[in-house]
C-alpha positions as CSV (number, residue, x, y, z in Angstrom):
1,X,19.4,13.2,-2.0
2,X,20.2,11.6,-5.0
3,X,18.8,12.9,-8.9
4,X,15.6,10.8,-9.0
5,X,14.9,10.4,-5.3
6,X,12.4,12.8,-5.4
7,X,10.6,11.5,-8.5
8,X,10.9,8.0,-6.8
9,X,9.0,9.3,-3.5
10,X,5.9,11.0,-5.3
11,X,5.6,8.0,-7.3
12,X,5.5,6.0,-4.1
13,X,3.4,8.5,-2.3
14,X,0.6,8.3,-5.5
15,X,0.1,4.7,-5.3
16,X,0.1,4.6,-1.4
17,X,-2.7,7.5,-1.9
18,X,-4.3,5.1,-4.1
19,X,-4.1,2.1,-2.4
20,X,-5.6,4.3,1.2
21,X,-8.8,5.0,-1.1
22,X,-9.4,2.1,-1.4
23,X,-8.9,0.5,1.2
24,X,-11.1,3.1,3.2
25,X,-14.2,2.4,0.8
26,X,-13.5,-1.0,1.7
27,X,-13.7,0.2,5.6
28,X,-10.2,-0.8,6.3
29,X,-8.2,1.6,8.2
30,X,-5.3,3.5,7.6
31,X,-2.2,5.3,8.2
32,X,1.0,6.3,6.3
33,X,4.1,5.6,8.2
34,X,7.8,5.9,7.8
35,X,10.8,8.3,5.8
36,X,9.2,9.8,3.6
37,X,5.9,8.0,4.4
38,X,6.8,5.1,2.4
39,X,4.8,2.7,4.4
40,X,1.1,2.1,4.7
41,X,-0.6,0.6,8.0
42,X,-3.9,-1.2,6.8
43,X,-5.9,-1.9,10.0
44,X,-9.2,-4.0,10.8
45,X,-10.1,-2.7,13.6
46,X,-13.2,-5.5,14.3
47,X,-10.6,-8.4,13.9
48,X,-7.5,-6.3,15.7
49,X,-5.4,-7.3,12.0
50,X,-3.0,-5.4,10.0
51,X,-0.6,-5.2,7.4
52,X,2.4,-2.9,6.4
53,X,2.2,-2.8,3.1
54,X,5.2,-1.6,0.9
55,X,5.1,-0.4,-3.0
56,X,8.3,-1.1,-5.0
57,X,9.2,-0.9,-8.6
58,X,9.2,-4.1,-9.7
59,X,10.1,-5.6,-13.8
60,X,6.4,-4.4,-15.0
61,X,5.9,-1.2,-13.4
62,X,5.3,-1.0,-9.6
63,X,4.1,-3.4,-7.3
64,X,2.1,-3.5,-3.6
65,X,4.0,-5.6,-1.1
66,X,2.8,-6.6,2.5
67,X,3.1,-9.3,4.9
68,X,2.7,-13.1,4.0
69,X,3.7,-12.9,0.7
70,X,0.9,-10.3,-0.1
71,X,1.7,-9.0,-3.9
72,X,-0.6,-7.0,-6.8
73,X,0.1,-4.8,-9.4
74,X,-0.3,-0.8,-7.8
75,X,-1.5,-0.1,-11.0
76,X,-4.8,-1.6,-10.1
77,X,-4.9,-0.6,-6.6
78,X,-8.6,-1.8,-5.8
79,X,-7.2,-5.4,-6.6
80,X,-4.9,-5.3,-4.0
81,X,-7.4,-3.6,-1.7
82,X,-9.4,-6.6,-2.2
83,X,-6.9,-8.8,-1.5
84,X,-5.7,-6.6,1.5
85,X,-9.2,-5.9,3.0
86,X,-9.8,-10.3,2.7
87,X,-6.6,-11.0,4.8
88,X,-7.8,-9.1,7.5
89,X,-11.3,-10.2,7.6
C-alpha cells in the first residue's frame, strides 16, 4: 500500500461514520460496503430506494458523492443527510 493510503482510508472511513449518523437519526438505513469499506449503502426501506454514496477529496476539502448527481460538502454531513434522506422519500 502506498505512504498515505492508510491516512486516505481513515479519513474516508470518518466521514462515511459521519454521514451513517446521520443518516440513521434521519431513519435512513445503512450499510458500509466495499475495499476498505469505502462505500455507504443508504436505504429507505418504506419506498424500496437507495443510494451508494462515495466520499472523495475534492479542491475544498472532501466531498459526498452518490447517484444522480448527488454532491455536499462531508464537512457538514447532516447537509448531505438531508439531501440524501429527501431523494429517497
Amino acid at each position: 500500500m502506498a505512504a498515505g493510503s492508510e491516512e486516505l482510508i481513515e479519513v474516508r472511513r470518518r466521514h462515511l461514520a459521519a454521514l451513517a449518523h446521520e443518516l440513521e437519526a434521519r431513519g435512513v438505513g445503512w450499510r458500509l460496503l466495499g475495499a476498505g469499506e469505502s462505500i455507504l449503502r443508504a436505504a429507505n426501506t418504506a419506498t424500496g430506494r437507495r443510494a451508494m454514496v462515495m466520499v472523495t477529496p475534492s479542491s475544498d476539502g472532501w466531498s459526498f458523492l452518490w447517484n444522480n448527481g448527488g454532491i455536499a460538502d462531508a464537512s457538514e454531513p447532516s447537509v448531505a443527510a438531508d439531501q440524501i434522506a429527501r431523494s429517497l422519500a
